[in-house]
C-alpha positions in Angstrom: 0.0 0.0 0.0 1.5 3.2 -1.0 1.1 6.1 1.5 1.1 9.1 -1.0 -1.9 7.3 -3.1 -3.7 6.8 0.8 -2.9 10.2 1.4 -4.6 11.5 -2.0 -7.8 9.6 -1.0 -7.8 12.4 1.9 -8.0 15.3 -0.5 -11.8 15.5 -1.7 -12.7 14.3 1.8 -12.4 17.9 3.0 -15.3 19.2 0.9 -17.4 16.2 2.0 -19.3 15.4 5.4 -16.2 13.0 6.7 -14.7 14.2 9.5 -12.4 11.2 9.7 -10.6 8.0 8.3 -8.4 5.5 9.5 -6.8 3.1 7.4 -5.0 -0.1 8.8 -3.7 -2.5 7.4 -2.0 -5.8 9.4 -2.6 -4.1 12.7 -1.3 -0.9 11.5 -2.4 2.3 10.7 -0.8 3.3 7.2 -2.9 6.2 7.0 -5.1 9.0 9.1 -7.0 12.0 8.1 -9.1 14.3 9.9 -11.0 17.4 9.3 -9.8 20.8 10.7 -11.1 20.7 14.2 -11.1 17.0 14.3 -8.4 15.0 15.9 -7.7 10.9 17.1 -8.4 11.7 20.6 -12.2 13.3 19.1 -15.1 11.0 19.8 -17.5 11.0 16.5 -20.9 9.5 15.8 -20.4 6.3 14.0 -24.0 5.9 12.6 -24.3 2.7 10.6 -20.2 2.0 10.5 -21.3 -0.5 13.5 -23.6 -2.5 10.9 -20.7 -2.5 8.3 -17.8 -3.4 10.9 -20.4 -6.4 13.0 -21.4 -7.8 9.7 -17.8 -8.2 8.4 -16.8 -9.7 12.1 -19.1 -12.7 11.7 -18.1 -13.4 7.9 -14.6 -13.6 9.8 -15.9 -16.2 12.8 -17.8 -17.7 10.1 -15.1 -18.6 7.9 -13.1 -19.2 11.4 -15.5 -21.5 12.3 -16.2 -19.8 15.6 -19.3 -19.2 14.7 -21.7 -22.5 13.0 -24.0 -20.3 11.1 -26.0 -17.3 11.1 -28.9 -18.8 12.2 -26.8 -20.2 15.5 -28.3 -18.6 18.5 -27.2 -15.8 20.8 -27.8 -17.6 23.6 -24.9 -20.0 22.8 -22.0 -16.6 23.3 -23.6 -15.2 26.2 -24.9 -17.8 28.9 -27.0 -15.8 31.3 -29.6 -15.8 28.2 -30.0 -18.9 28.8 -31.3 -18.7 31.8 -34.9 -20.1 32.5 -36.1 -16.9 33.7 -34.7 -15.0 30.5 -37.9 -14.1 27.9 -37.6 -16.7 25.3 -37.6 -13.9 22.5 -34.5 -12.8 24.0 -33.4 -16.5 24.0 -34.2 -17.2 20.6 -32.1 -14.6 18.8 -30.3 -15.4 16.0 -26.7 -14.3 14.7 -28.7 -13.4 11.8 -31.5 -11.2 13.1 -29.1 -9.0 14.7 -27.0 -8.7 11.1 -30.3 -7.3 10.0 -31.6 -5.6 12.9 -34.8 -8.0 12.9 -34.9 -9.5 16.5 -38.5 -8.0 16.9 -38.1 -7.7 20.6 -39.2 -4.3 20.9 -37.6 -2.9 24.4 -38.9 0.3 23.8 -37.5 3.9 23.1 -35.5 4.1 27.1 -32.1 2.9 26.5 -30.9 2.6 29.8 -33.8 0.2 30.7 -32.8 -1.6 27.2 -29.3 -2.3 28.4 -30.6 -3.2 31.7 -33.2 -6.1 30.2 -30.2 -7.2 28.1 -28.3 -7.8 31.0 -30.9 -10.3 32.5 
């Protein structure tokens, strides 16, 4: 990977709504830009990079084999779902319906109480 070329990709960034970019490459960052005002230490909104980043992490433990399928369970990483006294919505979560956002276990618009039923 050639720096100057990453470093061109940074030009027409700065008339665009992209306050930042990392490159890295082997556990290395061969390239950083950030807007004026903007710096490493910065925290930004990530939006839907979370999707992106998840869904390439399981095509990874997928082809790793740490993860069966998509359609494997939840329950099967985190034990306490497991639990008899966890809702079995919550228990029957898929790898796949939280790739596309599709658990339809509606927990309401409080996210503090959210996390807090997730952590039943």
């Amino acid at each position: 990977m050639e720096r100057e070329r990453l470093d061109q990709v940074a030009v027409p960034l700065a008339d665009e709504p992209i306050y930042a970019m990392v490159v890295v490459k082997d556990g290395h960052i061969v390239s950083e830009y950030y807007k004026k005002g903007y710096h490493c230490e910065r925290k930004l909104w990530m939006n839907s990079v979370a999707k992106s980043v998840t869904s390439a992490l399981v095509g990874m433990a997928v082809e790793q084999k740490a993860i069966r399928s998509i359609e494997q369970p939840i329950s099967e990483f985190f034990p306490p779902l497991r639990h008899e006294e966890t809702d079995m919505r919550k228990q029957n979560i898929t790898v796949k319906d939280l790739l596309r956002m599709t658990s339809v276990h509606w927990i309401g618009l409080n996210r503090q109480r959210g996390v807090t039923i997730l952590r039943r």
